[in-house]
SEDOMI-171537 format. One record per atom (N, C-alpha, C): z, y, x. Coordinates in steps of 0.001 Angstrom, whole numbers, plus 500000, padded with zeros to 6 digits. Example, Ala and Ser with C-alpha at 12.3 -4.5 7.8 and 13.67 -1.06 7.14 Angstrom:
507800494310513190507800495500512300507800496700513200507080497750512850507140498940513670507870500030512900
***
This chain:
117493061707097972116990060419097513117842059923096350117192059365095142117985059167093974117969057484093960119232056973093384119527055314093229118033054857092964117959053528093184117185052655092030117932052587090778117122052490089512117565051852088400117654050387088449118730049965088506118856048520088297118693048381086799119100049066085813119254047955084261119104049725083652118911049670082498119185050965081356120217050474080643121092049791080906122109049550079944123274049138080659124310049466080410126122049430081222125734047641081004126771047051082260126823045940082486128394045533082530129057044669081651129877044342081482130588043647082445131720043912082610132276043332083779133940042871083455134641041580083443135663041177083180136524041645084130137161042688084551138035042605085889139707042188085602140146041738086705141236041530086833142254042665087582143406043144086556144239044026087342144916043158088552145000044683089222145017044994090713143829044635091410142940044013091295141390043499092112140877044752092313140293044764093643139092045811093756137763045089093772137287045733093185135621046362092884135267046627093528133814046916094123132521047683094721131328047611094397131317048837093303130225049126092404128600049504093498127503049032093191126391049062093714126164050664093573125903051622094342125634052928094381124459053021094365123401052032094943122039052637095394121168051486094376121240051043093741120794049869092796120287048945093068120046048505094263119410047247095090120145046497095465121383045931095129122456044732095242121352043191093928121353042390094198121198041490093422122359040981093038123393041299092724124431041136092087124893041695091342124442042851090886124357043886089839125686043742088867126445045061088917125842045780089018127412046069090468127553045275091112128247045130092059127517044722093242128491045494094643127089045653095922127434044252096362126464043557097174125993042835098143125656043205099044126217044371099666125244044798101105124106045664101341123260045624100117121688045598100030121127047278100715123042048388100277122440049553100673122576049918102354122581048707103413122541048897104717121287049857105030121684050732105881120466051441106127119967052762105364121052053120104228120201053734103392121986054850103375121602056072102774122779057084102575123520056584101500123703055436101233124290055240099314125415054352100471126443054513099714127668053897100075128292053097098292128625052284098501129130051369097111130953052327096904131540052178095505132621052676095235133405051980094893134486052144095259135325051088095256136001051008093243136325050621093332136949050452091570138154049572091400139049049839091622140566049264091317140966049197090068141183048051089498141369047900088313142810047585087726143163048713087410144318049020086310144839048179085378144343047277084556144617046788083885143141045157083589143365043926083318142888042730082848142059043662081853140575043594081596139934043972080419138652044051081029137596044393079661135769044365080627135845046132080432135083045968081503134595047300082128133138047435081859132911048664081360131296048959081200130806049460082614130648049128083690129961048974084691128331049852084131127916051283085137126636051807084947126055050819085883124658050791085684123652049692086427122373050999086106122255051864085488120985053067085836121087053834086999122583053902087830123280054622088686123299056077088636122734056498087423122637057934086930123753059028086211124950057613086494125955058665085598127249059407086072127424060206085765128495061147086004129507060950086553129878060063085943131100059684086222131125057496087152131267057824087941131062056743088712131833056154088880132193054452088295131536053750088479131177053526086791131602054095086012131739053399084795129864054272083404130077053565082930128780053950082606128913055184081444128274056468081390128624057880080590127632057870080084126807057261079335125349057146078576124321057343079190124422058239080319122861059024081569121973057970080907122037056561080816120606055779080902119795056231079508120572056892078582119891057405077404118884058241077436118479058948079004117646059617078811116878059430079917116851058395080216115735057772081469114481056959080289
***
């Protein structure tokens, strides 16, 4: 079973170092592109994302990319 597409385009995200993250895996969070819960029930588990350093993060929201959580272009060819 493959994600939903939430968005075709990386979603910017301000994080704060040391904060964790939990990137939406299965694309049905309404909080996009960070989970809410939404994948109860389903094989998608959210990823955690610890942030290294104060700066925005390109957050994927197509959930198609390679490299998870951060966005690797995949939505370029949806």
């Amino acid at each position: 079973m493959k994600a939903n597409i939430a968005a075709k385009n990386p979603i910017p995200v301000q994080v704060e170092q040391g904060k964790d993250y939990y990137w939406c895996a299965c694309g049905n969070s309404k909080k996009q592109p960070l989970c809410d819960g939404a994948h109860k029930g389903t094989q998608f588990v959210p990823k955690k994302f610890t942030a290294q350093e104060s700066k925005t993060v390109y957050f994927c929201a197509c959930k198609q990319t390679k490299t998870p959580v951060t966005c690797d272009g995949s939505h370029k060819t949806l």
